[in-house]
N, C-alpha and C positions, 0 to 999 in steps of 0.2 A: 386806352393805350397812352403813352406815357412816352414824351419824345427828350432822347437826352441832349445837353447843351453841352457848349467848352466849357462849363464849370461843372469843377466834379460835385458839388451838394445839390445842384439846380437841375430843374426837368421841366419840362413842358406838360400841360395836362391835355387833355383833348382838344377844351377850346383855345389850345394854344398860350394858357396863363403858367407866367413862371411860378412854379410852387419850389420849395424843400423837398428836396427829395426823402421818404421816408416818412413823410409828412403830410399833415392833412394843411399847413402852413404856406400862406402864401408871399411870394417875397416882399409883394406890394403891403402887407402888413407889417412886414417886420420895421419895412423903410419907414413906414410911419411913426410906428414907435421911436425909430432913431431921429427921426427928423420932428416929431412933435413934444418929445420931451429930453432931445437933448443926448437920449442914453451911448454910453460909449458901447463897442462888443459886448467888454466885461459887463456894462449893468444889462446888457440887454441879454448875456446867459444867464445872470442870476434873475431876473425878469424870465424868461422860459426856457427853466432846468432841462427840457427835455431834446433843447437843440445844444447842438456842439460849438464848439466856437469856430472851428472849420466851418461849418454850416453857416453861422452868423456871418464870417467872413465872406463867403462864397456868396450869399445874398446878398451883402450890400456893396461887392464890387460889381455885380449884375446887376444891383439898380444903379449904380454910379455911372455906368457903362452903358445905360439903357432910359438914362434920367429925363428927357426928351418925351420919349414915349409914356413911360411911368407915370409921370408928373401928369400928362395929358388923359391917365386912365384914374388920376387923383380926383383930376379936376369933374371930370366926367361923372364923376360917385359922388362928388358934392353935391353938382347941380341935379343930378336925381334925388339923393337925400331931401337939398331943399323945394324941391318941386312937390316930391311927397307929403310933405311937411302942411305945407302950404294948399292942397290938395283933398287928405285926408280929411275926415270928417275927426272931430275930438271924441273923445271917450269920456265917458264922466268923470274917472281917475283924472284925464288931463285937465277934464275942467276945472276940480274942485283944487287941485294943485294951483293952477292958473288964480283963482281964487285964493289963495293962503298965499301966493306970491313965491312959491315954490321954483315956480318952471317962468 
């Protein structure tokens, strides 16, 4: 079930993560994109045709709005990425990559 917010593109999913409404998209993605390379609305609808620019807008006044939190649900995904990282055993793809100075 699907809880709605005071923005009309944004919803709530079960566990409570803001997603796009209509969408399998989550806000906390989209923010990244804007925030990791920079993209304005405009490059970030031509980036994914399949959201609207009301939509674009509507998520990233909801993470502007919510940037505290977000940021904190950022940081939280980093330091699990790199714990996994770090953790994992290597694959021979990674090792031989490691070796060719790939990775």
């Amino acid at each position: 079930m699907l809880n709605e917010t005071r923005y009309e593109h944004i919803v709530l999913n079960e566990a409570r993560v803001p997603m796009i409404a209509g969408t399998t998209m989550k806000v906390i993605e989209l923010a990244l994109d804007h925030l990791a390379y920079g993209w304005s609305p405009e490059e970030l609808h031509f980036q994914h045709p399949h959201l609207s620019l009301g939509q674009i807008h509507s998520a990233l006044a909801y993470y502007w709005d919510h940037r505290a939190e977000l940021d904190e649900d950022i940081e939280r995904r980093l330091q699990l990425v790199d714990h996994l990282q770090q953790t994992m055993p290597s694959t021979s793809l990674a090792e031989r990559l490691k070796a060719r100075g790939r990775i």
